[in-house]
C-alpha positions in Angstrom: -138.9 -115.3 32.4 -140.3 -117.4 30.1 -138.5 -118.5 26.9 -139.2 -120.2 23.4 -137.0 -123.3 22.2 -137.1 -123.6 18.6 -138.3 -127.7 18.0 -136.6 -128.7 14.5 -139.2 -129.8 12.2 -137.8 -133.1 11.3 -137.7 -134.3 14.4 -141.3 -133.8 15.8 -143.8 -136.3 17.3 -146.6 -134.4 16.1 -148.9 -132.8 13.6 -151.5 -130.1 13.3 -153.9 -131.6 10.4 -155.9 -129.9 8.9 -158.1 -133.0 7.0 -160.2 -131.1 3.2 -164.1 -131.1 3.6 -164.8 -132.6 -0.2 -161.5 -134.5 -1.1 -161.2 -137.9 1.1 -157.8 -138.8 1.9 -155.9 -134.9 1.2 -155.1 -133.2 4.0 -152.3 -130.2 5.2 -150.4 -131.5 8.2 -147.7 -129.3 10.2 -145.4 -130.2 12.2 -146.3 -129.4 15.9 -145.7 -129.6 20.0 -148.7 -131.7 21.9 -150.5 -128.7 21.9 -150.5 -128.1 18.5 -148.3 -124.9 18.4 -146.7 -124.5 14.6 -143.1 -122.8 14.8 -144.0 -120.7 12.3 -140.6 -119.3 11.2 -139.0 -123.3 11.1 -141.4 -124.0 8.3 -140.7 -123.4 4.3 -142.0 -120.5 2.4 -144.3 -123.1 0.5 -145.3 -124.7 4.1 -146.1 -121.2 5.6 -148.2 -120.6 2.9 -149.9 -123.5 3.2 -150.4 -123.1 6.5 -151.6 -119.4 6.7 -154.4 -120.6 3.6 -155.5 -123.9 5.4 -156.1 -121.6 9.0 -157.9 -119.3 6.6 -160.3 -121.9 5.0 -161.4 -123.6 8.1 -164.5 -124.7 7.6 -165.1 -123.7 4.0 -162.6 -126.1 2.7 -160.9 -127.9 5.4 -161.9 -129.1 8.8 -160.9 -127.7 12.1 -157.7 -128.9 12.7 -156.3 -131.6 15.1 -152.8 -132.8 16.8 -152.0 -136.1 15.7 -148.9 -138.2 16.6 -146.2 -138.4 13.5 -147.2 -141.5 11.5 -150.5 -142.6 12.7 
């Protein structure tokens, strides 16, 4: 059986970033395992949103994302 562990946002060592096409420097950025698996239902309504519209936009106004340790 396999199970799910709920990873509290605050605490992870990673982050799914989506970096914007035409604005240098903005970006979305998620919290995230090492394979860059978002626990959808730990994020805000806000942050969901954000999420669900950056996926959506991929490659019309952000880039393909990418799993980045916390801070670098």
């Amino acid at each position: 059986m396999n199970t799910v562990t709920k990873q509290d946002p605050s605490t992870s060592q990673f982050e799914l970033r989506f970096q914007s096409l035409f604005h240098t420097g903005k970006a979305l950025a998620f919290p995230c395992n090492s394979s860059g698996i978002v626990q959808l239902d730990a994020l805000s309504e806000k942050a969901l949103e954000n999420y669900l519209f950056a996926r959506a936009v991929v490659g019309r106004e952000y880039a393909a994302p990418h799993v980045q340790a916390c801070g670098a």
